[in-house]
N, CA, C and O atoms as CSV, one atom per row, in Angstrom:
chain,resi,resn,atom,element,x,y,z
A,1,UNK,N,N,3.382,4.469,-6.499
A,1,UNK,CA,C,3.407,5.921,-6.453
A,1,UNK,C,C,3.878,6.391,-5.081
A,1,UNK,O,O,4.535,7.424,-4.950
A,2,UNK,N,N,3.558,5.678,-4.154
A,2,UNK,CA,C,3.878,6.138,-2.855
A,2,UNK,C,C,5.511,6.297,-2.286
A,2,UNK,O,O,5.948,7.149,-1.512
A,3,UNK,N,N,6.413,4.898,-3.115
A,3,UNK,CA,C,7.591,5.248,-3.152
A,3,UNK,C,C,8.160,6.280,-3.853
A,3,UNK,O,O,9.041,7.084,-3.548
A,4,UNK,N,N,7.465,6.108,-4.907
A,4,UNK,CA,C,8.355,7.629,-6.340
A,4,UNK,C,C,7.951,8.757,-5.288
A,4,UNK,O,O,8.556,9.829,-5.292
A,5,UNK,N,N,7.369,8.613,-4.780
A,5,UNK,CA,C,6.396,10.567,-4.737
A,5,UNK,C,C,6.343,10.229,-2.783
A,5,UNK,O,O,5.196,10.084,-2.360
A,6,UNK,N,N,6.895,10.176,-2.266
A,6,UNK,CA,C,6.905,9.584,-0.301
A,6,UNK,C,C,6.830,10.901,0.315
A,6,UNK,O,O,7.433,10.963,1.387
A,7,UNK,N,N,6.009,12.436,-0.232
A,7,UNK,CA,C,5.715,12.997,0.657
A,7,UNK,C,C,4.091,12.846,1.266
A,7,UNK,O,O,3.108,12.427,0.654
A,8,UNK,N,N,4.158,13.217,2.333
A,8,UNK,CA,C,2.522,13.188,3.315
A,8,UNK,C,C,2.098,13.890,2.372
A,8,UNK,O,O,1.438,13.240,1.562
A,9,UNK,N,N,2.236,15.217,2.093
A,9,UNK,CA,C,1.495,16.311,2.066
A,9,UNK,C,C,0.807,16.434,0.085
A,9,UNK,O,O,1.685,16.860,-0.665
A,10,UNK,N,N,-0.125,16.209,-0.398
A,10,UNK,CA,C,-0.625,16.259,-1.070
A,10,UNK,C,C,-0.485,14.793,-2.339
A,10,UNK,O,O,-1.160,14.555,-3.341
A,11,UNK,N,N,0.835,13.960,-1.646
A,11,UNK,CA,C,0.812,12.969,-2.507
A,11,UNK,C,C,-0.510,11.854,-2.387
A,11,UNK,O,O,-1.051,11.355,-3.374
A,12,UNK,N,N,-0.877,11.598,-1.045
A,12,UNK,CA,C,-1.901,10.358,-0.758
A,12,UNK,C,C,-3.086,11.206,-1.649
A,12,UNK,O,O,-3.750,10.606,-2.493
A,13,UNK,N,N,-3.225,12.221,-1.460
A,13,UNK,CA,C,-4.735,12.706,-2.655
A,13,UNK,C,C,-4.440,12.246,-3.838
A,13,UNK,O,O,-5.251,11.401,-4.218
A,14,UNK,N,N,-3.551,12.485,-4.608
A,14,UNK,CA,C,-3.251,12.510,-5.898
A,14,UNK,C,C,-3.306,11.024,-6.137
A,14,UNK,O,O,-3.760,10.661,-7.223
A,15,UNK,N,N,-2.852,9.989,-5.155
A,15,UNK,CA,C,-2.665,8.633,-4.981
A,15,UNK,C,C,-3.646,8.095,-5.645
A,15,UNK,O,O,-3.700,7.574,-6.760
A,16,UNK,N,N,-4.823,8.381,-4.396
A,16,UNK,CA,C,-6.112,7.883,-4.281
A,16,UNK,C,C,-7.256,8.539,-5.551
A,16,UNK,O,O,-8.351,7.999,-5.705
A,17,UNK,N,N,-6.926,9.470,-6.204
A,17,UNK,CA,C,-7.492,9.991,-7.299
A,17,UNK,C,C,-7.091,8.667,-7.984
A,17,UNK,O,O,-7.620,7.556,-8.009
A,18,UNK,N,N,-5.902,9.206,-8.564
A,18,UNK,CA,C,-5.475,8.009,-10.013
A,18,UNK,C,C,-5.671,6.701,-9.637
A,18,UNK,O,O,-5.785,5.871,-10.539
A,19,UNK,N,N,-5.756,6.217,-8.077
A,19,UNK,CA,C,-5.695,4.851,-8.379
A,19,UNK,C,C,-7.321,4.540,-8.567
A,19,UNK,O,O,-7.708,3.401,-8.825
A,20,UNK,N,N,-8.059,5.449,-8.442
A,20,UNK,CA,C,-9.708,5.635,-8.596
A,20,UNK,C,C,-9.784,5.438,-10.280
A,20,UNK,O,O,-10.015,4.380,-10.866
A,21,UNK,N,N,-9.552,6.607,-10.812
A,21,UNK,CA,C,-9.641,6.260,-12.508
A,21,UNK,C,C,-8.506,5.121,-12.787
A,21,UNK,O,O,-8.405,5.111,-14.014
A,22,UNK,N,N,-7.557,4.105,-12.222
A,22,UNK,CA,C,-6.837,3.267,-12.740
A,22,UNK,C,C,-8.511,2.271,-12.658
A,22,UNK,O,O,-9.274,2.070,-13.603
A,23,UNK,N,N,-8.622,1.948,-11.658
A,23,UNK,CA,C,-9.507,1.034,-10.937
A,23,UNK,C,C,-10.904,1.048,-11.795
A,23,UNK,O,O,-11.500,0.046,-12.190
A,24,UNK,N,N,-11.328,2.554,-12.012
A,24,UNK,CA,C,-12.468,2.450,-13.337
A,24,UNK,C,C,-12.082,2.483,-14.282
A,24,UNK,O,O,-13.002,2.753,-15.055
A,25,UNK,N,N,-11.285,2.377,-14.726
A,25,UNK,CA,C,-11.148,2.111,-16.220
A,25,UNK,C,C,-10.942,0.122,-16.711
A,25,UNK,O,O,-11.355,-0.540,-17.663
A,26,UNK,N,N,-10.345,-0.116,-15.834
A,26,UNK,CA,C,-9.805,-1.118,-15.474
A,26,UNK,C,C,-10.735,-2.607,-15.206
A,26,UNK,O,O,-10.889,-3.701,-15.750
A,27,UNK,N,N,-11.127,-2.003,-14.237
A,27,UNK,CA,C,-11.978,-3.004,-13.398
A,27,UNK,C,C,-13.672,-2.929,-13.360
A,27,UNK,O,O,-14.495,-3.829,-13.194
A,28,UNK,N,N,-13.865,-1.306,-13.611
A,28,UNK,CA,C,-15.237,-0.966,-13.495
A,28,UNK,C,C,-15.445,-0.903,-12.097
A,28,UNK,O,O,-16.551,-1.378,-11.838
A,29,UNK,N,N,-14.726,-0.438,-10.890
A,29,UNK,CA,C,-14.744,-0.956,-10.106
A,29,UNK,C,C,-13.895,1.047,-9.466
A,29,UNK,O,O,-12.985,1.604,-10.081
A,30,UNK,N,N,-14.532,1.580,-8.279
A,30,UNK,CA,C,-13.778,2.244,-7.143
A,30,UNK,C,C,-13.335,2.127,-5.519
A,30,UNK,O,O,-13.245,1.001,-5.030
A,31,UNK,N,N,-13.180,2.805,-5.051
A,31,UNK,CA,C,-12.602,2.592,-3.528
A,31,UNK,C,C,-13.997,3.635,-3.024
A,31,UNK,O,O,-14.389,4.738,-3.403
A,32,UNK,N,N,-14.621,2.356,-1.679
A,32,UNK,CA,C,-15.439,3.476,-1.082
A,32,UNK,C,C,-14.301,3.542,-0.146
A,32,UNK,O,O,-13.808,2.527,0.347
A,33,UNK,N,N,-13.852,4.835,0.116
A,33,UNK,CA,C,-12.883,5.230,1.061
A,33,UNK,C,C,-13.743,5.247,2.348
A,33,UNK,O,O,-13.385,4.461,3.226
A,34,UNK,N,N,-14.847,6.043,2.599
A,34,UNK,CA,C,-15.750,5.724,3.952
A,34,UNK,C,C,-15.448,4.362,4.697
A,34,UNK,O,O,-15.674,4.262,5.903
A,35,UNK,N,N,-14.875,3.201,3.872
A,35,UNK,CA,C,-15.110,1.937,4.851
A,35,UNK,C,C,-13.634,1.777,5.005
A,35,UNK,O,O,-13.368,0.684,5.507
A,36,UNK,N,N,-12.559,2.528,4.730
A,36,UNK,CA,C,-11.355,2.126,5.390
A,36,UNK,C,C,-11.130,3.381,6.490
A,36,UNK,O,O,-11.266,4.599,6.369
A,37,UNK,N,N,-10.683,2.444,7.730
A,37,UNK,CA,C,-10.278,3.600,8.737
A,37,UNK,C,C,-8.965,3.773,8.718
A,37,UNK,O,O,-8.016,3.038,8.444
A,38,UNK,N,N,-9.143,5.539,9.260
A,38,UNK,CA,C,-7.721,6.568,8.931
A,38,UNK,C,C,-6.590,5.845,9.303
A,38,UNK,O,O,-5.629,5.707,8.547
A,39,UNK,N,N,-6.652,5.338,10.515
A,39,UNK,CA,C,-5.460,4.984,11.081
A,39,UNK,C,C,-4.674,3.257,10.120
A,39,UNK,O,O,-3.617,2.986,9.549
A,40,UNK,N,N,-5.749,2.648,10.389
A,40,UNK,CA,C,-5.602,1.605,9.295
A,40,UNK,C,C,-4.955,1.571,7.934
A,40,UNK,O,O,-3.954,0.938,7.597
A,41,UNK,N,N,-5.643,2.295,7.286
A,41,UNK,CA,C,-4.694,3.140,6.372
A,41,UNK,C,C,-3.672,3.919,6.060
A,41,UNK,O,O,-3.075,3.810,4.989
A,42,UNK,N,N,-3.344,4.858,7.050
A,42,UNK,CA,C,-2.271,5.087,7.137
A,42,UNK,C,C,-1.144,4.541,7.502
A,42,UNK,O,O,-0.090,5.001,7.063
A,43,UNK,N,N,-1.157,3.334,8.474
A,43,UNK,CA,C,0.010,2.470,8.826
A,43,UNK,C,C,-0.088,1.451,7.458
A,43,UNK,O,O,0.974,1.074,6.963
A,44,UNK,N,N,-1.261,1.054,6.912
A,44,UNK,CA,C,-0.705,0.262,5.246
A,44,UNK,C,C,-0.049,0.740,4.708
A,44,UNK,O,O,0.901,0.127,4.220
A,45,UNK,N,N,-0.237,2.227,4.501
A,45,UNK,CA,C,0.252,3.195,3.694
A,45,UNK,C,C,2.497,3.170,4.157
A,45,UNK,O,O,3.550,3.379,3.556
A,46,UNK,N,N,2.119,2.848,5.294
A,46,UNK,CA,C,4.025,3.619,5.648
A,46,UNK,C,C,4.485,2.039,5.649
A,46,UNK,O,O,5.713,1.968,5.668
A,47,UNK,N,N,3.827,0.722,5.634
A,47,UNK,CA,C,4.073,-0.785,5.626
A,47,UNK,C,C,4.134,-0.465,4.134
A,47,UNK,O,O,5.337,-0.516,3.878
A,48,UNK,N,N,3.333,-0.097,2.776
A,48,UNK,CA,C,3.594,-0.407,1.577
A,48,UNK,C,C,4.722,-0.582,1.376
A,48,UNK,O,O,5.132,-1.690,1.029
A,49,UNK,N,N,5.476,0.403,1.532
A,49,UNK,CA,C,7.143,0.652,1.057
A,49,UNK,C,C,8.171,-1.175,1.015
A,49,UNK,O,O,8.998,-1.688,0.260
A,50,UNK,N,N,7.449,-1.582,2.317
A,50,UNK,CA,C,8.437,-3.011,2.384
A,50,UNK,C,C,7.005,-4.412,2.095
A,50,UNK,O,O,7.067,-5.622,1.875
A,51,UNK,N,N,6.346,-3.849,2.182
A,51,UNK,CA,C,4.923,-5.161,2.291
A,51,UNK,C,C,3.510,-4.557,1.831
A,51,UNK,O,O,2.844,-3.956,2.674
A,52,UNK,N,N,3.161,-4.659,0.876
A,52,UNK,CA,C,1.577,-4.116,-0.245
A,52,UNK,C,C,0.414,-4.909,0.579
A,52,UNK,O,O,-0.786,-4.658,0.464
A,53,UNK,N,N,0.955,-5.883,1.409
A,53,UNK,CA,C,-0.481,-6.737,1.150
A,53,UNK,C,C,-1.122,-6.367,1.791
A,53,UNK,O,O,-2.275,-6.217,1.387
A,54,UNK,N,N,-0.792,-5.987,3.182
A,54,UNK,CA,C,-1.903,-5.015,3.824
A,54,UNK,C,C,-3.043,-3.964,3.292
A,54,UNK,O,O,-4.261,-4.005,3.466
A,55,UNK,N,N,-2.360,-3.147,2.688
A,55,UNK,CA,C,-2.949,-2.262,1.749
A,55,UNK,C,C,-3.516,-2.624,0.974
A,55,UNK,O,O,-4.483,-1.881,0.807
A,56,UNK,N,N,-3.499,-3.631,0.133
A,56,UNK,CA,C,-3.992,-4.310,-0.748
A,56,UNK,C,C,-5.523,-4.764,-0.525
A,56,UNK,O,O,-6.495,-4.571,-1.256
A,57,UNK,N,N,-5.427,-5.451,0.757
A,57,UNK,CA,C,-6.697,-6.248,1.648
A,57,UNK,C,C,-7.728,-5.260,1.513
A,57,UNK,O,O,-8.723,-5.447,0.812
A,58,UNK,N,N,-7.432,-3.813,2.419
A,58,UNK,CA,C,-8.023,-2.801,3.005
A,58,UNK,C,C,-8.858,-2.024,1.618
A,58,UNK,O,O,-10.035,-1.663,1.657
A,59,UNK,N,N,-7.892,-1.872,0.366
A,59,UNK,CA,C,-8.307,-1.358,-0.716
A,59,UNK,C,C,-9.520,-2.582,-1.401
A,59,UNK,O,O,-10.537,-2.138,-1.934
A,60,UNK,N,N,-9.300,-4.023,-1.325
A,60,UNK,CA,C,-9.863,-4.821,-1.725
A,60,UNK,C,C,-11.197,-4.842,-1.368
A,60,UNK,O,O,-12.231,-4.823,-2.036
A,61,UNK,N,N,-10.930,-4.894,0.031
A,61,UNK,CA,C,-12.479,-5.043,0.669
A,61,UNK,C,C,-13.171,-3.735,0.350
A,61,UNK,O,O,-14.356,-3.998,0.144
A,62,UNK,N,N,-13.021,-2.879,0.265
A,62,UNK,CA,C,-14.066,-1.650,0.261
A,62,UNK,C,C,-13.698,-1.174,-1.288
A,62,UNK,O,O,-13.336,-0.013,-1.483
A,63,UNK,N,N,-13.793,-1.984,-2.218
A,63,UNK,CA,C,-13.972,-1.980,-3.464
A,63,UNK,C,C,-15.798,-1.634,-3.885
A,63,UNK,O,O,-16.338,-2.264,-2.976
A,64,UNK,N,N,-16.692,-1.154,-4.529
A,64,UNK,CA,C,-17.367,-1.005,-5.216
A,64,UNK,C,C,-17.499,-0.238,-6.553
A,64,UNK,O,O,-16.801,0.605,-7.116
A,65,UNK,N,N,-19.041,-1.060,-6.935
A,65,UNK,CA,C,-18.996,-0.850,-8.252
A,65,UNK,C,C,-19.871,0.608,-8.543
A,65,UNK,O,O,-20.240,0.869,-9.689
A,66,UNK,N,N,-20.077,1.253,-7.735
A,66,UNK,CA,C,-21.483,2.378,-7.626
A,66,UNK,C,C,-19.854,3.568,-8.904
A,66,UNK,O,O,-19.583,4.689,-8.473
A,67,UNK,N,N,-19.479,3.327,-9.558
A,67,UNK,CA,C,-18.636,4.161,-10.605
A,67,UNK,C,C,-18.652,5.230,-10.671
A,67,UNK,O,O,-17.835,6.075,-10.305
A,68,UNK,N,N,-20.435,5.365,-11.575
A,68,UNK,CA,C,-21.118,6.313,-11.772
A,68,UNK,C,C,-21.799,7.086,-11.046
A,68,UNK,O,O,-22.545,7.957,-11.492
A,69,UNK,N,N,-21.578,6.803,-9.646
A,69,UNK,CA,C,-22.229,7.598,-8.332
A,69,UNK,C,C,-21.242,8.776,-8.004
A,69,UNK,O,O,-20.068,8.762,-7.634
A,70,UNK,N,N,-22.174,9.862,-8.284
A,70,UNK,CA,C,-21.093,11.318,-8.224
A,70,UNK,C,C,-20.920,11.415,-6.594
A,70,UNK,O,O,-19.836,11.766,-6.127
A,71,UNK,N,N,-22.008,11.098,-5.766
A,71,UNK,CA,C,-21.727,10.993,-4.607
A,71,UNK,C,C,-20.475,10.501,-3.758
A,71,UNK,O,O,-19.820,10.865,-2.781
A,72,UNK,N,N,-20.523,9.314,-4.826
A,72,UNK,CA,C,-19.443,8.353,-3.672
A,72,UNK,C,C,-17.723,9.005,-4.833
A,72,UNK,O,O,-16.658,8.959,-4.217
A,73,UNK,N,N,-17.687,9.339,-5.808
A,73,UNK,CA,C,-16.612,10.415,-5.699
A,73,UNK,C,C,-16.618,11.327,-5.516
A,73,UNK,O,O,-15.640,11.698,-6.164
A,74,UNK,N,N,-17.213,12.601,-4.829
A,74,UNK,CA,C,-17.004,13.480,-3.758
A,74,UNK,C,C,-16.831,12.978,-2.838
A,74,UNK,O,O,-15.689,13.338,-2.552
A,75,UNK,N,N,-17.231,12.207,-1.921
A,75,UNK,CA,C,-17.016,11.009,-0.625
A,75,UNK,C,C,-15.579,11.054,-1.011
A,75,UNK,O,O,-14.850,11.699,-0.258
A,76,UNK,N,N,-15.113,10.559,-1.915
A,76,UNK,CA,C,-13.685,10.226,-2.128
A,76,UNK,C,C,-12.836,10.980,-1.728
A,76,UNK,O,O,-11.930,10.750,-0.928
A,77,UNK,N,N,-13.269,12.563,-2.639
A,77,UNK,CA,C,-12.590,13.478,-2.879
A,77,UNK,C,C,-12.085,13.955,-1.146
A,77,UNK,O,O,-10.952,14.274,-0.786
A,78,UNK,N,N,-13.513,13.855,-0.183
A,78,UNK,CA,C,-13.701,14.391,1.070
A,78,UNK,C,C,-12.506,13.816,1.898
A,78,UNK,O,O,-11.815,14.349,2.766
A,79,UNK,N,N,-12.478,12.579,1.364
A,79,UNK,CA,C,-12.188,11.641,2.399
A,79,UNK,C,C,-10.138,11.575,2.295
A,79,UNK,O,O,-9.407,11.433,3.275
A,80,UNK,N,N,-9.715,11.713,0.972
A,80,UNK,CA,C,-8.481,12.312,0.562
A,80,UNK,C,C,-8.086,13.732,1.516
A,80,UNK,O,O,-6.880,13.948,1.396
A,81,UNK,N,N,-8.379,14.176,1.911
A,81,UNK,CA,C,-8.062,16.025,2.480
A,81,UNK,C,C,-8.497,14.961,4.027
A,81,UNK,O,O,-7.573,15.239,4.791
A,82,UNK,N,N,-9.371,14.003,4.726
A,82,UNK,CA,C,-9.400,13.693,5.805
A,82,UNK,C,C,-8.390,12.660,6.433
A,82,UNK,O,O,-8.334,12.289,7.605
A,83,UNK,N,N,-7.497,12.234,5.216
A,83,UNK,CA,C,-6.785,11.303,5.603
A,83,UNK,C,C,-5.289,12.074,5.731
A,83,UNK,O,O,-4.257,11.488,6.058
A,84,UNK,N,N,-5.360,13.156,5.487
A,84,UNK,CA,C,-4.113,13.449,5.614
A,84,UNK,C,C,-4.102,14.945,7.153
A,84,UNK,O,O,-3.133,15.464,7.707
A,85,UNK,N,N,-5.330,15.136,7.323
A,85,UNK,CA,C,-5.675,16.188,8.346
A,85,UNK,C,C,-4.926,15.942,9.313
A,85,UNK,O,O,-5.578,15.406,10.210
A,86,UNK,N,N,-3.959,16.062,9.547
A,86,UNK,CA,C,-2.805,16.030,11.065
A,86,UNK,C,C,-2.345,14.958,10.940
A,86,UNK,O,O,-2.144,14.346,11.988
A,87,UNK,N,N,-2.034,14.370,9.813
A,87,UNK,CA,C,-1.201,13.203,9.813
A,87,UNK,C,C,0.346,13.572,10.601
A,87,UNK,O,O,1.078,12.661,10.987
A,88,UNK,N,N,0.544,14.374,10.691
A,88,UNK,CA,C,2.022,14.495,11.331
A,88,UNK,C,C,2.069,14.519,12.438
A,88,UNK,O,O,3.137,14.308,13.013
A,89,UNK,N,N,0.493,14.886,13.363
A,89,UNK,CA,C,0.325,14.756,14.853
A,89,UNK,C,C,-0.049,13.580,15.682
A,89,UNK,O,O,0.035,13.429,16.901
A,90,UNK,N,N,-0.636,12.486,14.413
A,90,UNK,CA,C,-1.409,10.937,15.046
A,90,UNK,C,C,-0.478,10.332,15.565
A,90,UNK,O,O,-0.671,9.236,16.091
């Protein structure tokens, strides 16, 4: 998605939504976003285009199963609008 859709500005939310319901439907399984840091992520994010595995790792490790925790998707939701907060100034 990040290649089809390569703008900053509202694509990484939309990203990290769907790849949330890909991941529960799928796996039974979400992203606690809290345990990946911004910066970390964002350089996986601009490496995806030529190399996933980075991204891959970062999404891997902070995998849980809490699904059904409304908490930890608002966390999500929070954490989507924090990853992109001045991305054009870091």
């Amino acid at each position: 998605m990040n290649i089809v859709h390569p703008f900053m500005e509202g694509n990484g939310r939309s990203t990290r939504i769907w790849l949330d319901l890909i991941l529960k439907k799928r796996l039974r399984k979400c992203i606690d976003w809290s345990k990946i840091e911004k910066r970390s992520y964002l350089d996986a994010m601009e490496a995806s285009v030529v190399d996933s595995h980075p991204l891959k790792i970062l999404l891997f490790e902070a995998l849980t199963d809490r699904i059904d925790d409304r908490a930890m998707f608002m966390k999500g939701i929070d954490y989507s609008f924090y990853y992109e907060e001045d991305a054009f100034i870091e």
